[in-house]
Biopython code that builds the backbone (N, CA, C, O; Angstrom):
import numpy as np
from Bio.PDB.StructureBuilder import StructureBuilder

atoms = [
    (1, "UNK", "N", (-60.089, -14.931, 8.494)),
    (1, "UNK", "CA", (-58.945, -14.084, 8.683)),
    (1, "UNK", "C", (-58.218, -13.820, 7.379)),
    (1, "UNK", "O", (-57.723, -12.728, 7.100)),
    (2, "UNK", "N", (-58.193, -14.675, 6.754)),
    (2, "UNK", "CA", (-57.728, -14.509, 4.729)),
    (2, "UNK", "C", (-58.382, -13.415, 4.168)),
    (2, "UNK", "O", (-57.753, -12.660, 3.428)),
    (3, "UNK", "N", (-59.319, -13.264, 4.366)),
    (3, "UNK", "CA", (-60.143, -12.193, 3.928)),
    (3, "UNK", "C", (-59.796, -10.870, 4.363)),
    (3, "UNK", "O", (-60.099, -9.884, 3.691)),
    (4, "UNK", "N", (-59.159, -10.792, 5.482)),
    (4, "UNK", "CA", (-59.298, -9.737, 6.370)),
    (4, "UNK", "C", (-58.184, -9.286, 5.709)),
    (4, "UNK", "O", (-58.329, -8.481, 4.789)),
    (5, "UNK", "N", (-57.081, -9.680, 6.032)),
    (5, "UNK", "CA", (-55.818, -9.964, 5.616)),
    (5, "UNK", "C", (-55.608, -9.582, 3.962)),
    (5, "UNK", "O", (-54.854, -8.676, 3.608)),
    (6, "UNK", "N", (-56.133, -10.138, 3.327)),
    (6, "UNK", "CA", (-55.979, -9.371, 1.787)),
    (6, "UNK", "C", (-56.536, -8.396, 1.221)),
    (6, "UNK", "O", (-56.224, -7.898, 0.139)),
    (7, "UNK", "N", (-58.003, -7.858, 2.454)),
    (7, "UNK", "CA", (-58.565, -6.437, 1.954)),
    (7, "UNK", "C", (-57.149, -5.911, 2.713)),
    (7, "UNK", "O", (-56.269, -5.732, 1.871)),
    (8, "UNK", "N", (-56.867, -5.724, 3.596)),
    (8, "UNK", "CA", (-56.147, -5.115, 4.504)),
    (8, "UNK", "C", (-54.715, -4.293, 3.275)),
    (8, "UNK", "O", (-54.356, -3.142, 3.026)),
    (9, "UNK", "N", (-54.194, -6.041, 2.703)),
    (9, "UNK", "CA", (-52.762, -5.179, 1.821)),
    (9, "UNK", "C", (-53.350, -4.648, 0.310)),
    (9, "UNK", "O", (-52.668, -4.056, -0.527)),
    (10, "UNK", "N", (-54.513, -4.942, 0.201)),
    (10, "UNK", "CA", (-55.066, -4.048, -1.151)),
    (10, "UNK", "C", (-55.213, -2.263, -0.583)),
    (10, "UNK", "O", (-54.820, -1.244, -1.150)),
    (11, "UNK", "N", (-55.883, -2.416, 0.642)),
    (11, "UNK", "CA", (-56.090, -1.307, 1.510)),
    (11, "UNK", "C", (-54.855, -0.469, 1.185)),
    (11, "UNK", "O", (-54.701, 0.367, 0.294)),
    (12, "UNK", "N", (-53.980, -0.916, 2.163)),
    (12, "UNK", "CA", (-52.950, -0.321, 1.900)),
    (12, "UNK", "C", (-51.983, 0.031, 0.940)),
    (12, "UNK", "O", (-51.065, 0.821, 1.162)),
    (13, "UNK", "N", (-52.256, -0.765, -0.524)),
    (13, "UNK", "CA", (-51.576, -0.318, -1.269)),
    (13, "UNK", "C", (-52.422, 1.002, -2.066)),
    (13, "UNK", "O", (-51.723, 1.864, -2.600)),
    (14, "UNK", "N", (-53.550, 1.095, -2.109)),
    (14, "UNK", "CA", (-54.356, 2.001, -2.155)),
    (14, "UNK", "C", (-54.635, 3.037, -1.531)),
    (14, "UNK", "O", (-55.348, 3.945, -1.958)),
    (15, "UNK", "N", (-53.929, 2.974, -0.131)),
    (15, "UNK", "CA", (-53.688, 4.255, 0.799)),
    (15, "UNK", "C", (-52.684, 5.039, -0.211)),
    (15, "UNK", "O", (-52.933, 6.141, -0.700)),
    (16, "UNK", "N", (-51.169, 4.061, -0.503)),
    (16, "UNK", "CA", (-50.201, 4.766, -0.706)),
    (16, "UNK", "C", (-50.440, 5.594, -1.827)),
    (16, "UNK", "O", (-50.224, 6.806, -1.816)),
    (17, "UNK", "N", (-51.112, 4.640, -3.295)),
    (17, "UNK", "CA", (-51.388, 5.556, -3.968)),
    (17, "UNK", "C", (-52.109, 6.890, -4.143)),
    (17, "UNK", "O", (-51.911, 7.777, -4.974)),
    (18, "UNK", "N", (-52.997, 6.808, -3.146)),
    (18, "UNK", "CA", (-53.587, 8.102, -2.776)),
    (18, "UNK", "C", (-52.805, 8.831, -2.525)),
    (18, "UNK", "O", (-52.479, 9.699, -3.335)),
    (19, "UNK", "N", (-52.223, 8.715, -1.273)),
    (19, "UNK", "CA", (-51.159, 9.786, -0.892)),
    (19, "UNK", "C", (-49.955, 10.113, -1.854)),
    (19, "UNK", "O", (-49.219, 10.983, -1.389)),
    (20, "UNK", "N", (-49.672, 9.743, -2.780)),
    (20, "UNK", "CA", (-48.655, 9.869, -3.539)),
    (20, "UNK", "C", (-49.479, 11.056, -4.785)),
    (20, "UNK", "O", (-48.859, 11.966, -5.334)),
    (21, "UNK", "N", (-50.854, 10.778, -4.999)),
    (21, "UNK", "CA", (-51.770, 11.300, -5.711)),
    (21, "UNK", "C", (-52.002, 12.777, -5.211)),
    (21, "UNK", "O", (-51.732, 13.884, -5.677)),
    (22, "UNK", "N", (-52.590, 12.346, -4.117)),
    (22, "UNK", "CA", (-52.657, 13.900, -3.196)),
    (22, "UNK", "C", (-51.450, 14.732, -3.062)),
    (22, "UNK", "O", (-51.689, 15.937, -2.996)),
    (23, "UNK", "N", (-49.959, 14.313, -2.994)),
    (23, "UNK", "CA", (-48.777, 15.036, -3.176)),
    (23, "UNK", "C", (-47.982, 15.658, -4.590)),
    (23, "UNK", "O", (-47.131, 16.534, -4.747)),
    (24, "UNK", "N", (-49.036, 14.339, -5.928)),
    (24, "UNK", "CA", (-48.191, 15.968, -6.705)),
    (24, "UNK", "C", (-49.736, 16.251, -7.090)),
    (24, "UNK", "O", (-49.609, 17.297, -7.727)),
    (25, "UNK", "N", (-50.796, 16.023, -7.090)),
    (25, "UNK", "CA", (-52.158, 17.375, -6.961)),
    (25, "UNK", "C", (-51.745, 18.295, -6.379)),
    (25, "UNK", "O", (-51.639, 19.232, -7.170)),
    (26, "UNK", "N", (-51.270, 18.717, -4.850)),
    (26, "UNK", "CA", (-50.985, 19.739, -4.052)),
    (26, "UNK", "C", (-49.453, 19.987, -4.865)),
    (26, "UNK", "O", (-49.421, 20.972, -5.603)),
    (27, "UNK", "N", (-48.536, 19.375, -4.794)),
    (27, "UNK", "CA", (-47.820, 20.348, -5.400)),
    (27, "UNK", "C", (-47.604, 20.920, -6.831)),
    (27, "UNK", "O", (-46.506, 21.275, -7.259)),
    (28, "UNK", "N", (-49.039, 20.980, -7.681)),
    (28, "UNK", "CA", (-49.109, 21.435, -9.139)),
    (28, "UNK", "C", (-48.764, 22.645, -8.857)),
    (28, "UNK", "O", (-47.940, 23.170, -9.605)),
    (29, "UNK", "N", (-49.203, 23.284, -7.906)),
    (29, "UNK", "CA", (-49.388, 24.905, -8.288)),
    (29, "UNK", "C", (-48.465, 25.390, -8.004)),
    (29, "UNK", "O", (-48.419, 26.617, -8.082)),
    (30, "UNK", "N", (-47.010, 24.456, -7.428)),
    (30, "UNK", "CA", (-45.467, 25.072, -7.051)),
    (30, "UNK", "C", (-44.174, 24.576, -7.833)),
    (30, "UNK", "O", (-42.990, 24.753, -7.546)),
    (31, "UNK", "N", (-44.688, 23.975, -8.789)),
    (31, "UNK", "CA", (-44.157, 23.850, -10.199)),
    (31, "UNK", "C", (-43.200, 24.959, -10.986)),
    (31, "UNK", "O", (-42.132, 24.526, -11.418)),
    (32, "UNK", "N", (-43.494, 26.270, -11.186)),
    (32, "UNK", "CA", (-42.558, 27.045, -11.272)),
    (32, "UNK", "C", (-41.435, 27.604, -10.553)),
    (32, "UNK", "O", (-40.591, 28.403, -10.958)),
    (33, "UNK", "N", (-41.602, 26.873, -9.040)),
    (33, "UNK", "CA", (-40.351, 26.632, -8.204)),
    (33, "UNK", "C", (-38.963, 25.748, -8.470)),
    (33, "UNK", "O", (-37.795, 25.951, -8.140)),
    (34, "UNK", "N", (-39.688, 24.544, -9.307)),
    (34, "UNK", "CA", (-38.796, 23.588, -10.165)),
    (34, "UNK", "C", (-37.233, 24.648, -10.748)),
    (34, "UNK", "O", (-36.148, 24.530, -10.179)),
    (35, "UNK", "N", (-37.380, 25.277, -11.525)),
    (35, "UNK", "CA", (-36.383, 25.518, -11.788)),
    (35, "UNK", "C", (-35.598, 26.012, -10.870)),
    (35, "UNK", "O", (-34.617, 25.308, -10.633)),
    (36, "UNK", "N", (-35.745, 27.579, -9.898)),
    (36, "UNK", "CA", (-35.100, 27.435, -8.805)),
    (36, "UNK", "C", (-34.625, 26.427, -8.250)),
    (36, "UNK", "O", (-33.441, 26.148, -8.438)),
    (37, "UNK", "N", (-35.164, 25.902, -7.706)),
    (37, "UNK", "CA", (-34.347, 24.744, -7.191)),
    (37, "UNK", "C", (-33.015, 23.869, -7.852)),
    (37, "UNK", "O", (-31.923, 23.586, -7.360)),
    (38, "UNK", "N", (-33.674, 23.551, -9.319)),
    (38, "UNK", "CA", (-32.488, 23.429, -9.728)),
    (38, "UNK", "C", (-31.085, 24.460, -10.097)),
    (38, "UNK", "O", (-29.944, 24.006, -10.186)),
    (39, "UNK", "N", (-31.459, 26.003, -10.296)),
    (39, "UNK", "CA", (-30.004, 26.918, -9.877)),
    (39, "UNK", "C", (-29.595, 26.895, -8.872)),
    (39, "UNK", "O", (-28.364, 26.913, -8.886)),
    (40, "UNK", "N", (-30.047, 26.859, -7.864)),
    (40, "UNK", "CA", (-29.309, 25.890, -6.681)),
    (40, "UNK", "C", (-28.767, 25.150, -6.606)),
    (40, "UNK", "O", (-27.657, 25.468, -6.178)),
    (41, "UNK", "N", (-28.876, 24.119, -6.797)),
    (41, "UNK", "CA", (-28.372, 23.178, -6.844)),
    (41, "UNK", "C", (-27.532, 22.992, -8.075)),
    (41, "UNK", "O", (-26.728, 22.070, -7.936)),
    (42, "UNK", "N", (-27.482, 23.608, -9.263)),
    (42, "UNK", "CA", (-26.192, 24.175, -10.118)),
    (42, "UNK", "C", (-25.450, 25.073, -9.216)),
    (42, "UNK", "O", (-24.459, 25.317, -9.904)),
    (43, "UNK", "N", (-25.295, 25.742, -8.075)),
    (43, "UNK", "CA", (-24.600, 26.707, -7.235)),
    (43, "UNK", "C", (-23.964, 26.284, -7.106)),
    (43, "UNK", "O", (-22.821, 26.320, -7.562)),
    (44, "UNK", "N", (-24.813, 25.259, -5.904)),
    (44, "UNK", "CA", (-23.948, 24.382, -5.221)),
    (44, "UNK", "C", (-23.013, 23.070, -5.833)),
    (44, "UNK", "O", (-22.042, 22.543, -5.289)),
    (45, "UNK", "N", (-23.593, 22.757, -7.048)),
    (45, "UNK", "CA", (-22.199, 22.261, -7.911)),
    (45, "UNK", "C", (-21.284, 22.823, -8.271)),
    (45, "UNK", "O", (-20.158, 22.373, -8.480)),
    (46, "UNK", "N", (-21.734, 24.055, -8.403)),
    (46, "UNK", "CA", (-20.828, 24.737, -9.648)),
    (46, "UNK", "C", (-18.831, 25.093, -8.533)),
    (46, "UNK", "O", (-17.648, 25.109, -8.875)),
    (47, "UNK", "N", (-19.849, 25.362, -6.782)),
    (47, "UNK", "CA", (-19.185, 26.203, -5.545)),
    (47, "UNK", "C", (-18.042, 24.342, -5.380)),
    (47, "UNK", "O", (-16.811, 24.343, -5.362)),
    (48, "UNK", "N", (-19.003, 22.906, -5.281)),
    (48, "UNK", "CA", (-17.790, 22.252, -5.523)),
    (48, "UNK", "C", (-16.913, 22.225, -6.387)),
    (48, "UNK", "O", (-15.717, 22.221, -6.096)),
    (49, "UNK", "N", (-17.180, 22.210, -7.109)),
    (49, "UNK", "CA", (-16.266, 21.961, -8.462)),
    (49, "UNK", "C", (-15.187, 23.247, -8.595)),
    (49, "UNK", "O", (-14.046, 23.063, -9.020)),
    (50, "UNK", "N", (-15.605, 24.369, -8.246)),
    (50, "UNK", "CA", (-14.396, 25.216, -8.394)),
    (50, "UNK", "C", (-13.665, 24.482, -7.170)),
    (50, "UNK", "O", (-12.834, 23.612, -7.429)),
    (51, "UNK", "N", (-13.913, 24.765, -6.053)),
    (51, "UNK", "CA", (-12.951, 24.073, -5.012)),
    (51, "UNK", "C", (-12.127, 22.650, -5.577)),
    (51, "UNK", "O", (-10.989, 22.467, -5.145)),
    (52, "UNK", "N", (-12.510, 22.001, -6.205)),
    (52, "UNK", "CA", (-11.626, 20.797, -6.556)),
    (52, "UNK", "C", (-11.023, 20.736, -8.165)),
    (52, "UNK", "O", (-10.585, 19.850, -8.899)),
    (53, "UNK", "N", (-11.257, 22.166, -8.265)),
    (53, "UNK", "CA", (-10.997, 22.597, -10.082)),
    (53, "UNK", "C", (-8.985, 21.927, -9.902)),
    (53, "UNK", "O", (-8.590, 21.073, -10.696)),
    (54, "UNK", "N", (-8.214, 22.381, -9.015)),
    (54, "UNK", "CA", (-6.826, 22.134, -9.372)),
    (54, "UNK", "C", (-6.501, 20.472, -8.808)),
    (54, "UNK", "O", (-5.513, 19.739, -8.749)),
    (55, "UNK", "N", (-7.664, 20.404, -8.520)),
    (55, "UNK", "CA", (-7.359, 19.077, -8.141)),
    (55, "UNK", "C", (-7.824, 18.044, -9.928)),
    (55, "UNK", "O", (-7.140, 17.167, -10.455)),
    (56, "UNK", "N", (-8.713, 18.420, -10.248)),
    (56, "UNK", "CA", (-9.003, 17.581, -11.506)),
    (56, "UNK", "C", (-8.810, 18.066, -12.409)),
    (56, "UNK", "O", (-9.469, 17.884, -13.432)),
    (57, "UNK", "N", (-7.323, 19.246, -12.245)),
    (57, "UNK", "CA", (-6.794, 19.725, -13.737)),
    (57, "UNK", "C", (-5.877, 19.136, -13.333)),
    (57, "UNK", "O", (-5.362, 18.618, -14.324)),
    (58, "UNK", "N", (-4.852, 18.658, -11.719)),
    (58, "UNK", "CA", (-3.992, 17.709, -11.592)),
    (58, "UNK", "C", (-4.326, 16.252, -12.200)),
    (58, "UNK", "O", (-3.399, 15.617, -12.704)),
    (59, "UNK", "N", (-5.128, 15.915, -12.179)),
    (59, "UNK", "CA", (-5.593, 14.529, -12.322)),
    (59, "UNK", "C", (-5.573, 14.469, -13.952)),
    (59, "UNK", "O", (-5.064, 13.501, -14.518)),
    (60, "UNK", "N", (-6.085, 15.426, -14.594)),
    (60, "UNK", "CA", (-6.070, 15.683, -15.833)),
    (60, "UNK", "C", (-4.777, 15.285, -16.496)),
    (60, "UNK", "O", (-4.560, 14.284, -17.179)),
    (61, "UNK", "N", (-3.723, 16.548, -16.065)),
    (61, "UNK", "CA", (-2.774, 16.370, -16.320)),
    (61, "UNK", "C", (-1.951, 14.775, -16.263)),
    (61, "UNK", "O", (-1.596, 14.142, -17.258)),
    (62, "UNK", "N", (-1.783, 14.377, -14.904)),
    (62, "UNK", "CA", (-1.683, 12.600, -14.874)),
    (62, "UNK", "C", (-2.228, 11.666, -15.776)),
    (62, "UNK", "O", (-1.703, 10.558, -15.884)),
    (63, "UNK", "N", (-3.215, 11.977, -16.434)),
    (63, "UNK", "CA", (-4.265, 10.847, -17.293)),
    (63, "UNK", "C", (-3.163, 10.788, -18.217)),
    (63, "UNK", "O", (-2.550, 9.764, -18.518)),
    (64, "UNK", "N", (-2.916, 12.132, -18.714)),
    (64, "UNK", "CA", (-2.386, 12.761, -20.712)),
    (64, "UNK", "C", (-1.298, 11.873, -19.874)),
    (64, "UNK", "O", (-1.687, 10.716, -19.721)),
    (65, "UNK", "N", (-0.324, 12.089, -19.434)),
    (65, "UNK", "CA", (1.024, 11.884, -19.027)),
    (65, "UNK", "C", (0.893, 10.211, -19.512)),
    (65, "UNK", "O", (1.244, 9.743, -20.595)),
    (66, "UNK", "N", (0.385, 9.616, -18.557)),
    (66, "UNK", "CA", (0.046, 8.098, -18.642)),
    (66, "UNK", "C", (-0.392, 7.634, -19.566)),
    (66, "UNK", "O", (-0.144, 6.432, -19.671)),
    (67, "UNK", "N", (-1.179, 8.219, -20.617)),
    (67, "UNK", "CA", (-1.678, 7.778, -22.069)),
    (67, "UNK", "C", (-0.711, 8.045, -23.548)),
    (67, "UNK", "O", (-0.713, 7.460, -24.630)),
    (68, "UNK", "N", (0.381, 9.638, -22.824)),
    (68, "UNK", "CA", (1.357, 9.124, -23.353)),
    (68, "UNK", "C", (2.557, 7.843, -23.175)),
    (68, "UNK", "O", (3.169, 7.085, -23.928)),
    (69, "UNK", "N", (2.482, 8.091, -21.823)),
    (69, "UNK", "CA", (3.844, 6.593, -21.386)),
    (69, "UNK", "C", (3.465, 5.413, -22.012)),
    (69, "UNK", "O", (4.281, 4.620, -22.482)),
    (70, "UNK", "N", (2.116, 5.247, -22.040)),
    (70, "UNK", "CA", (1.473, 3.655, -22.664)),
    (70, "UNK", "C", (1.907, 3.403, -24.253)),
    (70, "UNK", "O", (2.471, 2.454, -24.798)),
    (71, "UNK", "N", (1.186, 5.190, -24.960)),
    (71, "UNK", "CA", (1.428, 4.993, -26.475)),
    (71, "UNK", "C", (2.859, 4.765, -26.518)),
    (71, "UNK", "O", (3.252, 3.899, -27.299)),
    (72, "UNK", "N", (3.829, 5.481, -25.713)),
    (72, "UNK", "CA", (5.337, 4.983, -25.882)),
    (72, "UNK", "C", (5.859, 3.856, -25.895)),
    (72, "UNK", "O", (6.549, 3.525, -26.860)),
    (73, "UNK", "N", (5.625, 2.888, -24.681)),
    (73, "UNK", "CA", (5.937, 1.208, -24.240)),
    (73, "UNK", "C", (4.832, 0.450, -25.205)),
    (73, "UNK", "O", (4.694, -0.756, -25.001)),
    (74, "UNK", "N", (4.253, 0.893, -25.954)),
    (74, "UNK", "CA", (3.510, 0.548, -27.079)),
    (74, "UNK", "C", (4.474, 0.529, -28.210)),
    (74, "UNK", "O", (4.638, -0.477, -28.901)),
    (75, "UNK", "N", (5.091, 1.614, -28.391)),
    (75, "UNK", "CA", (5.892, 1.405, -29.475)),
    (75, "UNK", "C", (7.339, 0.646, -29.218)),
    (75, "UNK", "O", (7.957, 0.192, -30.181)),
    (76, "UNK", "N", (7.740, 0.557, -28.149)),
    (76, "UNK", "CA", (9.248, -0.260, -27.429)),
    (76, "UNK", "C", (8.622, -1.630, -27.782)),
    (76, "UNK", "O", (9.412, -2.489, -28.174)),
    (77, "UNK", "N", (7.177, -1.984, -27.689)),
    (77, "UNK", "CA", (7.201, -3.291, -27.489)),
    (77, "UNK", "C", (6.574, -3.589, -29.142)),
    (77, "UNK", "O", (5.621, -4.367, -29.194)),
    (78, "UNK", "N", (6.943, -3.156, -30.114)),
    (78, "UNK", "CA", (6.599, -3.022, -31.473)),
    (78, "UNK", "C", (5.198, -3.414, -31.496)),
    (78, "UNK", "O", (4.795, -4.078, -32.451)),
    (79, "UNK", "N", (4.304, -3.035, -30.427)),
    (79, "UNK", "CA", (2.805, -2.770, -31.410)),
    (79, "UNK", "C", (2.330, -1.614, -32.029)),
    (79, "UNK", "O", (2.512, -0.463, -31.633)),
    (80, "UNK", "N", (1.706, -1.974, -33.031)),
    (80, "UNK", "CA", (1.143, -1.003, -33.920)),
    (80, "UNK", "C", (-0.186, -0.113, -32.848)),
    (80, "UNK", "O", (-0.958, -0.681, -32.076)),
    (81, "UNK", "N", (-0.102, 1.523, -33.146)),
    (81, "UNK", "CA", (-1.299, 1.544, -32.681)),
    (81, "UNK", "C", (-2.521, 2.798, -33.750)),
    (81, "UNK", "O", (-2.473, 3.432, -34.804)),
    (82, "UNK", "N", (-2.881, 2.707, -33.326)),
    (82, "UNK", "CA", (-4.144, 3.173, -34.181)),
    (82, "UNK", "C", (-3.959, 4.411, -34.481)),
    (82, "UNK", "O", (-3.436, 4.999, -33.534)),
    (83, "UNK", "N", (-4.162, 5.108, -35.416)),
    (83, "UNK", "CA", (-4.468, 6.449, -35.970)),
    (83, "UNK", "C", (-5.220, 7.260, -35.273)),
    (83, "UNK", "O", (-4.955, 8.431, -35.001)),
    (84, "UNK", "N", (-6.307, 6.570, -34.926)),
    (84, "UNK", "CA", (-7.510, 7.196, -33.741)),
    (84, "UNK", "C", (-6.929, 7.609, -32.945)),
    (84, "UNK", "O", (-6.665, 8.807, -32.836)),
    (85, "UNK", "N", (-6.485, 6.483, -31.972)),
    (85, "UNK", "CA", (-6.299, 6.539, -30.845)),
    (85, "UNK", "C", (-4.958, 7.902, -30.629)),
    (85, "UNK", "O", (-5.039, 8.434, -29.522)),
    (86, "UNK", "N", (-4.018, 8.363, -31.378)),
    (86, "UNK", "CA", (-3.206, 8.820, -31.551)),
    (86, "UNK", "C", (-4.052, 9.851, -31.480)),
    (86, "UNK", "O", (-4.333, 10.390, -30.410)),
    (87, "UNK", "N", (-4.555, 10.234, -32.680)),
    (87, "UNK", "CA", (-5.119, 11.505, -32.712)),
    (87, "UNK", "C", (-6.051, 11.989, -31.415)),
    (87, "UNK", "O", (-6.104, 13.091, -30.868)),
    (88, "UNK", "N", (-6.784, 10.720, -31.123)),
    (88, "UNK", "CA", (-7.430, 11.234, -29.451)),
    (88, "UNK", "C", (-6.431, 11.608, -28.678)),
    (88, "UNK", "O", (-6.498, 12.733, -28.184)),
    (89, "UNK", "N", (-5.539, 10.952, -28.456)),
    (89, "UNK", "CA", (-4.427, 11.204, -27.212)),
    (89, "UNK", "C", (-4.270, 12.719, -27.577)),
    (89, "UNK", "O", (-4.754, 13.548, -26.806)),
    (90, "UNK", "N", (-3.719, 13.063, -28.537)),
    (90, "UNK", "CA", (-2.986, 14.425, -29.067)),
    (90, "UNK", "C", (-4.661, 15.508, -28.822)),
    (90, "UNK", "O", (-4.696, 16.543, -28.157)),
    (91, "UNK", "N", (-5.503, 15.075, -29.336)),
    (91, "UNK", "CA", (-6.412, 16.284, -28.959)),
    (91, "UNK", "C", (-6.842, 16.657, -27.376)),
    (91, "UNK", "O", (-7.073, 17.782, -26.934)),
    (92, "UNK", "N", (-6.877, 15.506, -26.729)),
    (92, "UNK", "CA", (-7.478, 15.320, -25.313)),
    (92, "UNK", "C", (-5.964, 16.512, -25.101)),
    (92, "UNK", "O", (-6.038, 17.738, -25.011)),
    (93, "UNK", "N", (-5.099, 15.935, -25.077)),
    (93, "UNK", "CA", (-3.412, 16.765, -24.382)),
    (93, "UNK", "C", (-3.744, 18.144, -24.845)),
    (93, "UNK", "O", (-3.816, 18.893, -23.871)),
    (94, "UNK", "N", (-4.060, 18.990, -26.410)),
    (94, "UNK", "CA", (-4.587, 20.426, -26.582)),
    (94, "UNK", "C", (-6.040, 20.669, -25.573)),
    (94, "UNK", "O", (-6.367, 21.768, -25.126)),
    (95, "UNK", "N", (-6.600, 19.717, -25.406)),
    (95, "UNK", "CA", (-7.288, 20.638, -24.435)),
    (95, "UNK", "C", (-7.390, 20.674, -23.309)),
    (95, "UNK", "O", (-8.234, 21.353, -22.723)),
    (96, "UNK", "N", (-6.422, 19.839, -22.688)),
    (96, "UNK", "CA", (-6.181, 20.118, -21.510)),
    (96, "UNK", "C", (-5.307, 21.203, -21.299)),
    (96, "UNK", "O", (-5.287, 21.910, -20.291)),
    (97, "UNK", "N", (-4.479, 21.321, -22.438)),
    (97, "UNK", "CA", (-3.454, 22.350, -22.305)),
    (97, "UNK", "C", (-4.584, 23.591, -22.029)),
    (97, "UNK", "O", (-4.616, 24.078, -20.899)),
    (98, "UNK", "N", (-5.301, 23.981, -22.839)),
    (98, "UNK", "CA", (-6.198, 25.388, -23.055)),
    (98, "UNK", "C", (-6.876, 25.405, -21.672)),
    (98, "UNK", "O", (-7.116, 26.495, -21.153)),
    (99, "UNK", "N", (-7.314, 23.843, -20.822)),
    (99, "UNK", "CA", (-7.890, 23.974, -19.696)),
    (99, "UNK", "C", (-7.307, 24.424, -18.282)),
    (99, "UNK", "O", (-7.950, 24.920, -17.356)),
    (100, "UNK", "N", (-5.986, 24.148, -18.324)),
    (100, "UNK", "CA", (-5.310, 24.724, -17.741)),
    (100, "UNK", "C", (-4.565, 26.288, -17.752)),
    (100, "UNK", "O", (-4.635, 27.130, -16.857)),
    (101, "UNK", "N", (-3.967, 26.371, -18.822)),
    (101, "UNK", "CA", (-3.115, 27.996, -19.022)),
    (101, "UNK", "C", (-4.323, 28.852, -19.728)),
    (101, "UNK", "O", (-4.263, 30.081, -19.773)),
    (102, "UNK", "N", (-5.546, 28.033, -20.335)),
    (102, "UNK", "CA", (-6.821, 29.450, -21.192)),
    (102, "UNK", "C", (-8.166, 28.655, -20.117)),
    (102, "UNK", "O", (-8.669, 27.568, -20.402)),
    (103, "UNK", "N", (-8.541, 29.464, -18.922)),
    (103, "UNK", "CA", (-9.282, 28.865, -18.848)),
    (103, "UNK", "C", (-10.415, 29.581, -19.117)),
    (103, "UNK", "O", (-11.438, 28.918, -19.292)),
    (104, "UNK", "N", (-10.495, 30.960, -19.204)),
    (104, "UNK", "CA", (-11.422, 31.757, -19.863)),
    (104, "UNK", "C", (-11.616, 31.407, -21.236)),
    (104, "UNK", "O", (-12.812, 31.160, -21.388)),
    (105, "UNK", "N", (-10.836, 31.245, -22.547)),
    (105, "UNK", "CA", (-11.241, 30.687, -23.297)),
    (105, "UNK", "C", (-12.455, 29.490, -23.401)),
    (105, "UNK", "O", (-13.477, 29.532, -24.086)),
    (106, "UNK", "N", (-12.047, 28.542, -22.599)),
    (106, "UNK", "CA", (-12.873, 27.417, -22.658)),
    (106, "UNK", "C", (-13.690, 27.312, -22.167)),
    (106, "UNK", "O", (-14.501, 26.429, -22.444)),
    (107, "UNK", "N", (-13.923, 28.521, -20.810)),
    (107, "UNK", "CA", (-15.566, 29.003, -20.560)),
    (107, "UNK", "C", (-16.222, 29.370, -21.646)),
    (107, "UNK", "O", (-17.210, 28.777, -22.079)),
    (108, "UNK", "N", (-15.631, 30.516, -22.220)),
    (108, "UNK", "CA", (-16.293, 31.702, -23.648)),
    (108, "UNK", "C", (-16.588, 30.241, -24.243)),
    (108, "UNK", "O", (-17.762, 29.975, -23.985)),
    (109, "UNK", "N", (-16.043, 29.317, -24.858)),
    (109, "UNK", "CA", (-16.559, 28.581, -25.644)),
    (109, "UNK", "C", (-17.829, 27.843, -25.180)),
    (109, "UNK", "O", (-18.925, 27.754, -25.735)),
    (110, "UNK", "N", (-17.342, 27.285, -23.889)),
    (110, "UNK", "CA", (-18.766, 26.694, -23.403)),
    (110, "UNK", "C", (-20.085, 27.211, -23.573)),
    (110, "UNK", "O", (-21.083, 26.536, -23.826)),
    (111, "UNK", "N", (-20.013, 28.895, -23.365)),
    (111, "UNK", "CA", (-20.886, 29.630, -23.137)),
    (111, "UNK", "C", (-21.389, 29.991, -24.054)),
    (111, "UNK", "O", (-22.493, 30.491, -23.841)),
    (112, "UNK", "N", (-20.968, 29.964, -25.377)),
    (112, "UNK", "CA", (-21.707, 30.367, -26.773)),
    (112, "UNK", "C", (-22.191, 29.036, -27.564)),
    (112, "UNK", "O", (-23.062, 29.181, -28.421)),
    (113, "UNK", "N", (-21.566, 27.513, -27.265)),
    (113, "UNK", "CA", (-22.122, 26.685, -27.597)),
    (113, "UNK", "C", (-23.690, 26.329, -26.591)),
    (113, "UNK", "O", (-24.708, 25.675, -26.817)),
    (114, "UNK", "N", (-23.317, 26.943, -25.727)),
    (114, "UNK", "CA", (-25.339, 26.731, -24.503)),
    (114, "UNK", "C", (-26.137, 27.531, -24.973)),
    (114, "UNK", "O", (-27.358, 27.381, -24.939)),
    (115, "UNK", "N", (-25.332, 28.821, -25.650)),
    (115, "UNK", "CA", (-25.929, 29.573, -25.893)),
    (115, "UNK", "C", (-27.493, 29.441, -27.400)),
    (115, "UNK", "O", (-28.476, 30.131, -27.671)),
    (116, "UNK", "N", (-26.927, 28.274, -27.919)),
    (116, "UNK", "CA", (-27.001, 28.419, -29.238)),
    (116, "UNK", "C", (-28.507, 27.655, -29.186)),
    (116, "UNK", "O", (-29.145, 27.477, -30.224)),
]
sb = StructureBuilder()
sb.init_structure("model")
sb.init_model(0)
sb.init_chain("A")
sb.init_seg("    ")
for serial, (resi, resn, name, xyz) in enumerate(atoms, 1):
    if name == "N":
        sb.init_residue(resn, " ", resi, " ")
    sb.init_atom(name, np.array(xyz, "f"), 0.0, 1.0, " ", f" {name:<3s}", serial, name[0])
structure = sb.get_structure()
């Protein structure tokens, strides 16, 4: 019965690979469907994300707010803070600003840096 039993799960692991074999053999020749599928499915991201666009330019907005309050009670409580970090805070806050009141701008930009 040992015998039986270990052709049996070699068997079967050798079924699977077949069949896994036989599924992308058959699907070589629908390969240029690949991309479709994925603009679709960019659609359908693209169709969430506008729907929750004022929701994560709210959220946006909250982050800057809170990263300023910190750098502030940072300075009440006399720590030093970084140059970096300053300058990140201050750039992240310009572009959220542009993401909110320019938001065509910051498409056009997107769109000529993909472009490139």
């Amino acid at each position: 019965m040992k015998e039986a039993s270990g052709r049996s799960g070699a068997g079967t692991t050798l079924a699977g690979l077949a069949a896994v074999g036989s599924v992308l053999a058959a699907s070589s020749c629908c390969l240029p469907v690949f991309p479709f599928l994925m603009a679709a499915g960019m659609a359908g991201g693209s169709a969430f994300l506008a729907a929750a666009r004022p929701y994560l330019l709210a959220a946006s907005v909250l982050f800057i707010a809170f990263g300023f309050y910190q750098a502030r009670t940072a300075q009440r409580c006399a720590r030093r803070t970084s140059p970096f970090s300053v300058a990140l805070l201050w750039a992240s806050a310009a572009f959220v600003f542009l993401a909110v009141f320019f938001p065509q701008v910051m498409a056009n930009a997107a769109a000529s840096l993909l472009a490139r």
